[in-house]
C-alpha positions as CSV (number, residue, x, y, z in Angstrom):
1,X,22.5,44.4,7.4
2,X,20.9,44.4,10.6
3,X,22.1,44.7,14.2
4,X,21.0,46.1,17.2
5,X,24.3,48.5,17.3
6,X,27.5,48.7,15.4
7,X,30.2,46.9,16.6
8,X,34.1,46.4,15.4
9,X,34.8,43.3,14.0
10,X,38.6,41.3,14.1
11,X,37.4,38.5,12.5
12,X,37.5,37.7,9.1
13,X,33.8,38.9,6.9
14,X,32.8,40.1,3.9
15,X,30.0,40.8,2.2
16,X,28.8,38.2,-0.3
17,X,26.1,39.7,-2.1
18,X,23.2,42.4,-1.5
19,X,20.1,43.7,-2.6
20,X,18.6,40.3,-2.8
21,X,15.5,38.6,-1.0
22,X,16.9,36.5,2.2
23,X,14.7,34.4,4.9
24,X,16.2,34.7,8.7
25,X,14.1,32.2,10.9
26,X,11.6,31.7,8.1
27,X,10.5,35.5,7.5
28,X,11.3,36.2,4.0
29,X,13.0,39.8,3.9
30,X,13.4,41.5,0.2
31,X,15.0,44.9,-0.7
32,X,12.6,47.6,0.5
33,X,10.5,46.0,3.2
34,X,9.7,48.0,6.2
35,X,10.5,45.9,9.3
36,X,9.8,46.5,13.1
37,X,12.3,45.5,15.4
38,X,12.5,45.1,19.5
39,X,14.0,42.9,21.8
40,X,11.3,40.5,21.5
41,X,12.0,40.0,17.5
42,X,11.2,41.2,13.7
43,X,8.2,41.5,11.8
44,X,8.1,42.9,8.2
45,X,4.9,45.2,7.5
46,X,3.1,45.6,4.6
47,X,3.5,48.8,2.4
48,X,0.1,48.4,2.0
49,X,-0.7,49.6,5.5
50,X,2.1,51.8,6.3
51,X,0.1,55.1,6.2
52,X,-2.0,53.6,9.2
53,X,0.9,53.0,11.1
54,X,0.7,56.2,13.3
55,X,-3.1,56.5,14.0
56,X,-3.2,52.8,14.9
57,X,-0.3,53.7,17.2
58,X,-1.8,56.5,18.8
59,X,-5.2,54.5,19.5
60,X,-2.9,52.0,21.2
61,X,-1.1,54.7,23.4
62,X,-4.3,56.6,24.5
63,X,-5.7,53.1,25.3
64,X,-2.6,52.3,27.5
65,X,-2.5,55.4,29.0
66,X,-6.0,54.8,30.7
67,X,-5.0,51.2,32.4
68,X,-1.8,53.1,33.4
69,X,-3.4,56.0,35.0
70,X,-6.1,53.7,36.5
71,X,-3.1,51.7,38.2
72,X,-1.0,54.5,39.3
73,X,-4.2,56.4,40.7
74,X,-4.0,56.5,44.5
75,X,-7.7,54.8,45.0
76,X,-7.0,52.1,42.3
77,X,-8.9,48.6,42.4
78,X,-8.9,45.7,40.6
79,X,-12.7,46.5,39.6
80,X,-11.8,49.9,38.0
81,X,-8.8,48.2,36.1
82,X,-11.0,45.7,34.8
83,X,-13.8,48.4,33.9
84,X,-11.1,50.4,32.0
85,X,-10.3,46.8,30.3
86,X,-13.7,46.2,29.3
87,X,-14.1,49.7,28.2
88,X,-11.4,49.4,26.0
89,X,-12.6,46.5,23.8
């Protein structure tokens, strides 16, 4: 099961099987996939690359921290966000 929160049903539901692969929207989901979830959707990861998972996520963090700081800096400029753009790629 998946839901963004648990909520009380009244209405009639039961479970009709588990453990088995489903497809929701046309991603294919099987017992012991590790998804990502957020507002925006669900994407099911590889197991493959799981162990990268935090470095990768720390290089994106740092790298968002520098446009952030460039914006929020009190002599900030479209050139020096763009410089910190480029820099980053």
């Amino acid at each position: 099961m998946f839901a963004r929160g648990v909520a009380v049903s009244h209405s009639y539901a039961h479970l009709v099987d588990y453990g088995a692969p489903v497809e929701i929207f046309g991603l294919r989901i099987g017992p012991g996939d590790l998804l990502y979830a957020d507002c925006h959707g669900v994407i099911s990861i590889p197991l493959e690359i799981a162990a990268e998972l935090p470095k990768v996520a720390g290089e994106i963090r740092a790298r968002e921290a520098r446009i952030v700081d460039v914006c929020l800096s009190p002599d900030f400029s479209p050139g020096k966000l763009l410089n910190v753009i480029k820099d980053d790629r």
